[in-house]
C-alpha positions as CSV (number, residue, x, y, z in Angstrom):
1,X,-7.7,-48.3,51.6
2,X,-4.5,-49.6,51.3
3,X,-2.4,-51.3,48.6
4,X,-0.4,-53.8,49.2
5,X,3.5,-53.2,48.3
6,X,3.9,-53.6,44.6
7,X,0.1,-53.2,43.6
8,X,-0.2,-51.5,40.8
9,X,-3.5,-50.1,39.0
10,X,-5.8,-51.4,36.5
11,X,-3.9,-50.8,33.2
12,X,-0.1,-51.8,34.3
13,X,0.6,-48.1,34.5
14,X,2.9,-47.4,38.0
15,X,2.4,-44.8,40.3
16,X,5.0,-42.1,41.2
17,X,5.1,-41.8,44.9
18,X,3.8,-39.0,46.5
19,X,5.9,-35.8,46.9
20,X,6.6,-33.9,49.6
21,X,4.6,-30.9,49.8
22,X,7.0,-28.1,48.3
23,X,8.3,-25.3,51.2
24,X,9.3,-21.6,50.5
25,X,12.3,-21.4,53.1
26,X,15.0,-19.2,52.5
27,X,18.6,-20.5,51.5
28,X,20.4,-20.6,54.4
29,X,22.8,-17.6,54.7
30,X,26.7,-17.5,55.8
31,X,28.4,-14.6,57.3
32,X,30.7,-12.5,54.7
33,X,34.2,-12.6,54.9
34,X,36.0,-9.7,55.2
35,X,38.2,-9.6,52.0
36,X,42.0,-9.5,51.7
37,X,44.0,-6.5,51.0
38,X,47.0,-5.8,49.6
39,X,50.0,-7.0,51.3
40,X,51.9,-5.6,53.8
41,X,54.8,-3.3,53.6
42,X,58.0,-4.4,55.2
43,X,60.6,-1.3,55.5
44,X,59.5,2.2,55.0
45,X,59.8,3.4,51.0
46,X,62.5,5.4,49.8
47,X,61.9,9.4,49.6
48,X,63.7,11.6,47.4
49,X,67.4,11.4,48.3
50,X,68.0,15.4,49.8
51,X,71.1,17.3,48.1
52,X,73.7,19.6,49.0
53,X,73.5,22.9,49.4
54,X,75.5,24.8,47.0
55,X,76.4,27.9,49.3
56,X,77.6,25.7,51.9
57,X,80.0,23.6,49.8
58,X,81.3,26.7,48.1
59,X,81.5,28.0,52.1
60,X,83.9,25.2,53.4
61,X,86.2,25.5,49.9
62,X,86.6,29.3,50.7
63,X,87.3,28.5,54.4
64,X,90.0,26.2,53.6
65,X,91.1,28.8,50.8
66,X,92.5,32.5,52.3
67,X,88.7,33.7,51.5
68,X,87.6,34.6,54.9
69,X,84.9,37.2,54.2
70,X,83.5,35.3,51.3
71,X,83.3,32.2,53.1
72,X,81.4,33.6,55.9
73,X,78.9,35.0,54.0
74,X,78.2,31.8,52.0
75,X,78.3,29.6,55.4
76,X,75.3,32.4,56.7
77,X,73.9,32.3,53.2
78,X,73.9,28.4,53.2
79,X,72.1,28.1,57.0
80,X,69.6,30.1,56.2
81,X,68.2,28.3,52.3
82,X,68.9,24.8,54.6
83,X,66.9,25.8,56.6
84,X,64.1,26.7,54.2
85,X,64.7,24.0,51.7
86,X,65.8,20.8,54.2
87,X,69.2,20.4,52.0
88,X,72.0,18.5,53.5
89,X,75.3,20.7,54.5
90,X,75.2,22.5,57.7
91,X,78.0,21.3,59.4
92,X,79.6,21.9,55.8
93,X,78.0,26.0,56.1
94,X,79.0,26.1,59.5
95,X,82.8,24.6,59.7
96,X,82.9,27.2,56.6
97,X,81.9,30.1,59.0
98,X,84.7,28.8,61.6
99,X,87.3,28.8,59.4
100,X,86.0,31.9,57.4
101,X,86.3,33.6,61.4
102,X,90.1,32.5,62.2
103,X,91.1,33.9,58.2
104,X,89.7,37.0,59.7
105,X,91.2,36.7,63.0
106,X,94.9,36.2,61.4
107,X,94.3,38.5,59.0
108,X,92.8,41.1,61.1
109,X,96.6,40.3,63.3
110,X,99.1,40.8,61.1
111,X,97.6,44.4,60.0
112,X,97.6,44.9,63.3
113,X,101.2,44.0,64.1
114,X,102.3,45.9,60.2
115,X,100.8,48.9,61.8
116,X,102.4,48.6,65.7
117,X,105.7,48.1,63.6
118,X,105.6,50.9,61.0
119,X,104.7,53.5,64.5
120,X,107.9,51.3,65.8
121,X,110.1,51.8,63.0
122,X,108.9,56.1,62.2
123,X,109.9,56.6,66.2
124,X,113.3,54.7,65.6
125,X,113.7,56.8,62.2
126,X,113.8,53.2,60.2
127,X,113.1,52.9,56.6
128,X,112.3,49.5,55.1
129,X,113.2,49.4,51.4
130,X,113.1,46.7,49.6
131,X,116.6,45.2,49.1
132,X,116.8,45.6,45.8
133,X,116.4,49.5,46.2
134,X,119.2,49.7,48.4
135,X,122.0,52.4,47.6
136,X,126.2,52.5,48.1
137,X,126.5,54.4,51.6
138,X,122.8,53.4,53.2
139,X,122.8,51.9,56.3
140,X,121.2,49.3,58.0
141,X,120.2,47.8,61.2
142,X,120.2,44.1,62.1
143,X,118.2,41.8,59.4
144,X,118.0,37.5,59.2
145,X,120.8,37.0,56.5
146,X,120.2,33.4,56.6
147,X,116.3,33.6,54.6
148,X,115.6,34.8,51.6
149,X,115.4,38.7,52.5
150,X,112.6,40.6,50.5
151,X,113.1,44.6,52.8
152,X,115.8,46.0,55.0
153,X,115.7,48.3,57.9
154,X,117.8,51.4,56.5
155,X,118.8,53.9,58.8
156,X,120.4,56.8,59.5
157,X,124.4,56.2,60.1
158,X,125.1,58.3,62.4
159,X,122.3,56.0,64.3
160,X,122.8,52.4,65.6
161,X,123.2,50.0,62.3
162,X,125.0,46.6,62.1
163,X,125.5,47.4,58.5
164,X,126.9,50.0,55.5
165,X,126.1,49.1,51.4
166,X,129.4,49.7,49.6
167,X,128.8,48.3,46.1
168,X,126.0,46.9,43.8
169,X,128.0,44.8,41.5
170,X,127.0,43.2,38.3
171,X,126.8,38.8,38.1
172,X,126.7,38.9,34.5
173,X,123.7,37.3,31.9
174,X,123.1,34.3,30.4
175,X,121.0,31.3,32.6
176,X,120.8,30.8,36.0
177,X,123.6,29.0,36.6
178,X,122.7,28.1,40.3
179,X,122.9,29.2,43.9
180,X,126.4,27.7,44.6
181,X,128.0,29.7,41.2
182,X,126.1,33.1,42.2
183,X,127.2,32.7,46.1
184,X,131.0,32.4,44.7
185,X,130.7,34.5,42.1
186,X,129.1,37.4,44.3
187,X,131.4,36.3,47.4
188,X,134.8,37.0,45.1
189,X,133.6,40.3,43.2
190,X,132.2,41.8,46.9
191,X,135.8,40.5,48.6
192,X,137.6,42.6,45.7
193,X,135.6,45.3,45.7
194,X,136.6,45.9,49.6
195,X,140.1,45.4,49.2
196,X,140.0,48.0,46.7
197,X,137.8,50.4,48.8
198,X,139.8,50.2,52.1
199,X,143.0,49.7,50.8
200,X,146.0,50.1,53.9
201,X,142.8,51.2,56.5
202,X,142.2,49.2,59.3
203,X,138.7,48.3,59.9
204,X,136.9,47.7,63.2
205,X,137.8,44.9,65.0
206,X,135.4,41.6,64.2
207,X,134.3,43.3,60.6
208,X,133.9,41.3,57.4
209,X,131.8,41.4,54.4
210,X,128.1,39.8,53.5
211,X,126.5,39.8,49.9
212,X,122.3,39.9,49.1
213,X,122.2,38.2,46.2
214,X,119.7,37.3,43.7
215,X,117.1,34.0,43.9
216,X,116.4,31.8,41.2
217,X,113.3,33.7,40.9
218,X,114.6,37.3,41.1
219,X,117.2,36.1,38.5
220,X,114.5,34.9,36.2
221,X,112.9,38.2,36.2
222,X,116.0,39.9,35.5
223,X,117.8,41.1,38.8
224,X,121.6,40.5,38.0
225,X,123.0,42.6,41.0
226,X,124.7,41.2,44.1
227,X,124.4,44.1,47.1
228,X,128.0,44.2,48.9
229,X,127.7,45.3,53.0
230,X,130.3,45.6,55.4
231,X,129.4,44.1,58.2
232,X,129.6,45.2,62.1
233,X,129.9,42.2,65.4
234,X,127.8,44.6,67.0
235,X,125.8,48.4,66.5
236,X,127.6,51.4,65.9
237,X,127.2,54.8,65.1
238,X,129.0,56.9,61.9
239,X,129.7,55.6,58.8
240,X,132.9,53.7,58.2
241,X,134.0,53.7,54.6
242,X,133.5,56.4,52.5
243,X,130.5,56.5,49.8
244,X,131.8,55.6,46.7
């Protein structure tokens, strides 16, 4: 039977209305999301920064220093811990090695050329003294007078020589009163001294006098000597003033 719209039972109490009938369906489901990570990375990071190999620094000082041997050996040291370790410095090691090599060449040169002219002077009968060691009456052959001369080529005089030692005067002490007082002072005692020696004797034609004198640095160290020669235009043979 049914009731009309707003009936209501005996008693004035309302009805609810009917419910629907209750259902066991599962809550609907989503698909996860995947989740968010960390962000990305832009560059790569920073490592630790690599040093220097020690061996090789110390390889290139010694290469630019005269320490040829020594610098070789720490360029080979240097390559081989770089090598094993990853430090920076091989071109360091090696330019070390390079110039550690032409050290050694040079080197390896000039004892080569002493020795070729030692055999050259012992088959010419040459002695090289060092100037200060030189004697009235010795001998010599043709030397640079314009350097600073450290050893002479003395001879025998009845050989070739260009020039004959005839005094080893004193300049005097006190300071070093400079190059241009010692050349005057050592030019006037030497022209004296060879007026006195030769006297009314003629000389060779083209002769004249040159002095060794001392350097600042011989002077500090207490050379006071000027070494008188009598000099030759040209080689010749027998001594020309007498020895003493």
């Amino acid at each position: 039977m049914t009731e009309p719209p707003g009936w209501q039972p005996p008693g004035g109490q309302p009805v609810d209305p009917p419910q629907p009938a209750a259902t066991n369906w599962p809550p609907p489901s989503y698909p996860v999301q995947p989740g968010y990570g960390p962000p990305p990375m832009f560059g790569q990071p920073y490592g630790q920064a690599r040093r220097t190999n020690a061996f090789a620094i110390t390889a290139l000082v010694l290469g630019i220093l005269p320490g040829a041997v020594l610098a070789i050996v720490f360029g080979v040291l240097a390559l081989r811990q770089i090598r094993r370790t990853g430090d920076r410095g091989k071109g360091m090691a090696i330019a070390g090695i390079v110039l550690g090599g032409a050290w050694t060449l040079l080197i390896a040169l000039a004892i080569l050329g002493a020795i070729i002219q030692t055999q050259q002077d012992q088959a010419a009968g040459i002695d090289r003294r060092d100037v200060t060691s030189l004697q009235v009456g010795d001998c010599t052959a043709d030397f640079p007078m314009e350097d600073t001369v450290f050893d002479v080529p003395v001879v025998p005089c009845d050989r070739p020589h260009r020039f004959e030692v005839y005094a080893n005067l004193k300049l005097g002490d006190g300071k070093w009163p400079g190059e241009d007082a010692i050349h005057s002072r050592s030019e006037k005692l030497c022209g004296d001294k060879l007026d006195a020696i030769v006297g009314d004797t003629d000389l060779p034609d083209g002769s004249g006098f040159s002095t060794l004198e001392p350097t600042r640095g011989t002077w500090s160290a207490g050379d006071r000597q000027v070494t008188c020669l009598l000099s030759f235009p040209g080689d010749r043979s027998g001594r020309v003033l007498p020895t003493r």
